[in-house]
N, C-alpha and C positions, 0 to 999 in steps of 0.2 A: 259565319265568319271564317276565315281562311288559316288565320292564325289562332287555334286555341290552346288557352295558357293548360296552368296549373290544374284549376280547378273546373275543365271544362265538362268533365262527366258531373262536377256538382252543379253545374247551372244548366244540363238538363234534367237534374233532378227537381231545381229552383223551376224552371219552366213549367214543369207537368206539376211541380205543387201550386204554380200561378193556376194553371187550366183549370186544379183542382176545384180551386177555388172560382171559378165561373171568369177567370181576367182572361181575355181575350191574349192570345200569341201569334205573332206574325213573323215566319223566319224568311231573314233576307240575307242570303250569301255578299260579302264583299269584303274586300282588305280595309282595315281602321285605318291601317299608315297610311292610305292612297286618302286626300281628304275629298276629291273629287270622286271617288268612287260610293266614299262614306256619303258624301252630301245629295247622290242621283239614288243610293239606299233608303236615307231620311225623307227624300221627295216623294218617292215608291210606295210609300205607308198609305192607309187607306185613312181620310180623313177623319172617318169616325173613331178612328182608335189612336190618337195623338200620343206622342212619346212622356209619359208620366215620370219616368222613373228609367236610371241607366244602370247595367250592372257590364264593366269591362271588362272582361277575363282572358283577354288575348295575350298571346305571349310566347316566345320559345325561351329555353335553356340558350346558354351561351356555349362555345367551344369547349371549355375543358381548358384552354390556353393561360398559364401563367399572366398575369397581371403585367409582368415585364415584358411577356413575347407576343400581345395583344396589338394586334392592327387595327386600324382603324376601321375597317371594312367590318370586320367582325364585330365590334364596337357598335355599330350603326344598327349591323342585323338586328340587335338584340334591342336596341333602343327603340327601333324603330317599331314594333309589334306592340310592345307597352305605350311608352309613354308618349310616341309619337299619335298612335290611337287614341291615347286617352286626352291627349291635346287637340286634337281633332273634334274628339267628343264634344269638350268641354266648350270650344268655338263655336263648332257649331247649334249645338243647343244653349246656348250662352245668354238667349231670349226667352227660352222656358223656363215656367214656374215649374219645375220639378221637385216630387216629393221625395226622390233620390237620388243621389250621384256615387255609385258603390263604385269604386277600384279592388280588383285584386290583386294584391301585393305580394309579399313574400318572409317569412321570415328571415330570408339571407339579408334583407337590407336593414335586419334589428343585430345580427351576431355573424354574418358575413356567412360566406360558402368555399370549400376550399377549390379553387379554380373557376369558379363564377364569377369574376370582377365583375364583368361588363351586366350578369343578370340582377347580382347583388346592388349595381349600380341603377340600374334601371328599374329595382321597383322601389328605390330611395325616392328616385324621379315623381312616383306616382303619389307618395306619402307626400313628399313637397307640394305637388299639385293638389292636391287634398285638403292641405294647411293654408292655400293663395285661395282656394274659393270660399272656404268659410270665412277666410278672410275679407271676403266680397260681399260675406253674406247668402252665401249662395251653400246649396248641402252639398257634404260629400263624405266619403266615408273610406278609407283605405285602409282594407283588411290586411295584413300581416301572418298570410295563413303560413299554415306547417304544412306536415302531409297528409294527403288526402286518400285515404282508399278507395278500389276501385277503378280508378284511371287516372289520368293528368301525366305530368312531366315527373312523377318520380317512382311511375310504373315498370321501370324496365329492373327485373329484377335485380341487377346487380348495386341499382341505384338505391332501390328501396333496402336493400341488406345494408347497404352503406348510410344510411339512414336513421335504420333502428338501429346499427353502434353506436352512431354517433348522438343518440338520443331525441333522434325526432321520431316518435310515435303516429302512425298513422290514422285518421279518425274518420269515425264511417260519415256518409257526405248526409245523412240526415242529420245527428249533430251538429255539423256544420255549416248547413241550410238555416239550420233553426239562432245559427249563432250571425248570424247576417241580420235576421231581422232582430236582433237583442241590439248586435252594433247602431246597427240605423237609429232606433229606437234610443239609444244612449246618448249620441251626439256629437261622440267623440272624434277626431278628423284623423286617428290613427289609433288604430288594436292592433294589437296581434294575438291571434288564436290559431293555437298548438300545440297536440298532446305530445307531452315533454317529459323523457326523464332526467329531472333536473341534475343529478348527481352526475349521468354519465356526461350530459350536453355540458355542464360547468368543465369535466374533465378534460373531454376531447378537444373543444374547444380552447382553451386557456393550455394547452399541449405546449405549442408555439411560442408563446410572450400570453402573459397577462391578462383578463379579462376585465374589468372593473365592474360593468354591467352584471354579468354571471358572478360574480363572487358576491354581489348586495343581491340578488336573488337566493343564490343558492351556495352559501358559504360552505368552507371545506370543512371535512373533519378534523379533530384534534389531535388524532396520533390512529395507528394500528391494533394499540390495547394490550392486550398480554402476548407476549408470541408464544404461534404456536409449537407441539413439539417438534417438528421438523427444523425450526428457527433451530431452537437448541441442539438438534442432530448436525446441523451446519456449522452453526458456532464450534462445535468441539471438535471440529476436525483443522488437520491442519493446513496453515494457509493453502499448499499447492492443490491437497484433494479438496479442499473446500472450494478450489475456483474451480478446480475441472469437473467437481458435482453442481455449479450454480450454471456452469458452460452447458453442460448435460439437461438442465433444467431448462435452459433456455431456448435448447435446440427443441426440445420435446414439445413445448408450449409452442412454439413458431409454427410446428409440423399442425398441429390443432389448431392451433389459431387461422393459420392463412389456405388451411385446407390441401398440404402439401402428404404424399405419399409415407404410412409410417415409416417404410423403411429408406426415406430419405435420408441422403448425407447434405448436409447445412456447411458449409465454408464457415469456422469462426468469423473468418475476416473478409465476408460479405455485407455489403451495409444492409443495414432495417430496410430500408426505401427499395432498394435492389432486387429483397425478397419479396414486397408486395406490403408492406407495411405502409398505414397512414395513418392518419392522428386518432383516429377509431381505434383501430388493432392496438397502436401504442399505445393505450390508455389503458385496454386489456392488460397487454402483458405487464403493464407496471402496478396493476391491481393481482395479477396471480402471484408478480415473484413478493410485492408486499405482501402478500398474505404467508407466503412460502419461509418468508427471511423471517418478519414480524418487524417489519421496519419500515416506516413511512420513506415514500419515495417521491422525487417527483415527478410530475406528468410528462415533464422535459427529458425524460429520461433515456430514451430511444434518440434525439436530437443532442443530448450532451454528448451520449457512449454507443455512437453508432453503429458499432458491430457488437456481435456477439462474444467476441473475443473482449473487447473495450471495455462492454457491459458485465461483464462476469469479473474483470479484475475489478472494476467499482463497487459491484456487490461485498465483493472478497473480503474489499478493504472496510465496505462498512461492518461490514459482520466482525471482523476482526477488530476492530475498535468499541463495538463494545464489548467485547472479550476480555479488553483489558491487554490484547497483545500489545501496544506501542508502548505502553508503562512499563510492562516487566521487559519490554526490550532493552531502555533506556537504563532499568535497574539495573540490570545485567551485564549491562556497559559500564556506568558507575562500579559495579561489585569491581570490572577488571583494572580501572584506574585506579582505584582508589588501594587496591591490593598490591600496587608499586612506589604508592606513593609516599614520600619522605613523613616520619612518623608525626611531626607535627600539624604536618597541614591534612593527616588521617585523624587525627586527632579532633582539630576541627572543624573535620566533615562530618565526625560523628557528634559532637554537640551538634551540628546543623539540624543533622536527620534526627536527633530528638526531639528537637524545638517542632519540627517538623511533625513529626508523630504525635507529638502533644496537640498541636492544631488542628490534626485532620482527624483525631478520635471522637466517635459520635458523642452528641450532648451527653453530657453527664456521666460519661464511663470512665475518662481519664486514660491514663496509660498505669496501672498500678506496678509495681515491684519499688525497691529502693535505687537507688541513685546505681550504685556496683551491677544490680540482676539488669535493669534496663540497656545501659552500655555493653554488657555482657552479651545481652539478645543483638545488640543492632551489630555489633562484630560476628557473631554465631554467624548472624543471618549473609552478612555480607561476605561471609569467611574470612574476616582478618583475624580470626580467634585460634 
């Protein structure tokens, strides 16, 4: 066939394990989307060897094209290879007793693909189609594969790097072979089978907005745990060096992460996306600097604080709040109002801030001294004393 998809090195591997097993193979070049080319294909067969079982796997990738800036021409291309073949298929053998009707699908059309509308769209198609023939009573089977090692559509290395970030795991095509005939054999009119690292796929993915799907899979963690001591080396400094060491941090990580020159100079106020960041990388660096800070972050966090510059005041400020700086700012404020202010209404500000102090003392410790030593402290402390 002219157009092969995904998994087109695993369905020569399906082929020669068919041969293996003594099933006759007859390969006939033709376009699935031409249905007149498909149908002088199906005529072409040699009688003794009747079409038993269909397995599609034709298909290309889509443009790359945003969803918004998506023509319709492109649209078509991409329809056309899948599900207009597999519509063809299904027509035309729509009078056989077939022991199979395998689709190759996609996982893009279970969790979507960033700039694949139109492929994520079209192996939807095939899964739907899948769901109307058993509907008919008729088999079918639309796989939901991941990636596949060895060849297919997410061989080119830059794609497959961009893959395992984003936690699609590649799996060798005899595994995958052998999980065709499990499908078949199960019944179901839609799988997907994908070696998956749930953690990172829930992250990268749900980057963006949301996932609902990924998060009843693979639910988040609860927090970052104890921080470590570098959290604490940050927290202690203050605010100004504290952002220009998280800026520092940032830049450093960027250079590693997107494979940029060490002795690169980084624009704070260059965007994430500008330097080559996407929802992979992003998810990266918001698992380094949380590990760095010791403060749960979120995934969104490269899309909230799109520069370097943005993102480092953000950090600053959360590091700084649990520090405890906004409290003793606001004390420090109060210390200076209060230290002009007319004796009664000092007076009671400090009944306030006892009543106050009595509330917020851990169970069962109290505030001990007598009435005179405790007023005595909060004046000390506030210097009206």
């Amino acid at each position: 066939m002219s157009r092969r998809g995904a998994a087109a090195a695993g369905v020569d591997d399906l082929r020669r394990e068919l041969a293996r097993h003594g099933t006759a193979v007859t390969a006939v070049a033709c376009d699935v989307s031409d249905r007149a080319q498909l149908a002088a294909a199906l005529d072409s067969l040699p009688a003794e060897h009747p079409v038993t079982a269909v397995v599609h796997a034709a298909g290309v990738l889509g443009p790359g094209t945003p969803l918004r800036d998506l023509s319709v021409a492109e649209l078509d291309a991409v329809l056309a290879a899948k599900v207009a073949g597999a519509e063809n298929l299904a027509g035309l053998l729509a009078d056989r007793a077939l022991d199979a009707f395998v689709l190759f699908s996609s996982g893009a059309a279970v969790w979507g693909i960033a700039g694949q509308a139109a492929y994520a769209a079209a192996n939807a198609g095939l899964d739907a189609l899948a769901q109307q023939r058993q509907a008919l009573g008729r088999p079918a089977t639309s796989i939901q594969w991941g990636s596949w090692a060895g060849g297919g559509l997410a061989s080119p290395d830059d794609l497959a790097a961009w893959m395992r970030r984003s936690g699609t795991l590649s799996m060798e095509p005899e595994r995958a072979v052998a999980a065709v005939h499990e499908a078949v054999e199960d019944g179901a009119a839609t799988v997907c089978v994908a070696g998956v690292d749930w953690d990172r796929l829930r992250d990268v993915y749900s980057a963006a907005r949301p996932r609902t799907l990924l998060e009843e899979l693979a639910p988040g963690d609860t927090g970052p745990g104890d921080p470590p001591s570098s959290a604490a080396l940050l927290a202690a400094l203050a605010p100004a060096e504290r952002r220009a060491a998280l800026l520092g941090l940032i830049s450093e990580q960027t250079v590693a992460l997107l494979g940029y020159d060490d002795d690169a100079e980084l624009s704070p106020d260059r965007s994430f996306r500008d330097m080559g960041y996407d929802s992979a990388a992003g998810v990266q660096l918001r698992n380094l600097l949380a590990t760095a800070t010791g403060t749960k972050l979120p995934p969104t966090m490269v899309f909230d604080h799109p520069t370097p510059a943005k993102l480092a005041t953000y950090l600053a400020g959360r590091l700084g709040e649990q520090a405890g700086e906004p409290v003793m700012e606001r004390i420090a404020a109060l210390q200076e109002v209060l230290a002009s202010a007319a004796p009664d209404v000092r007076s009671a500000a400090v009944d306030r801030l006892r009543a106050i102090a009595l509330a917020l003392a851990p169970a069962g410790e109290g505030v001990s001294g007598s009435d005179e030593e405790i007023f005595s402290l909060i004046d000390r402390e506030l210097g009206l004393a």
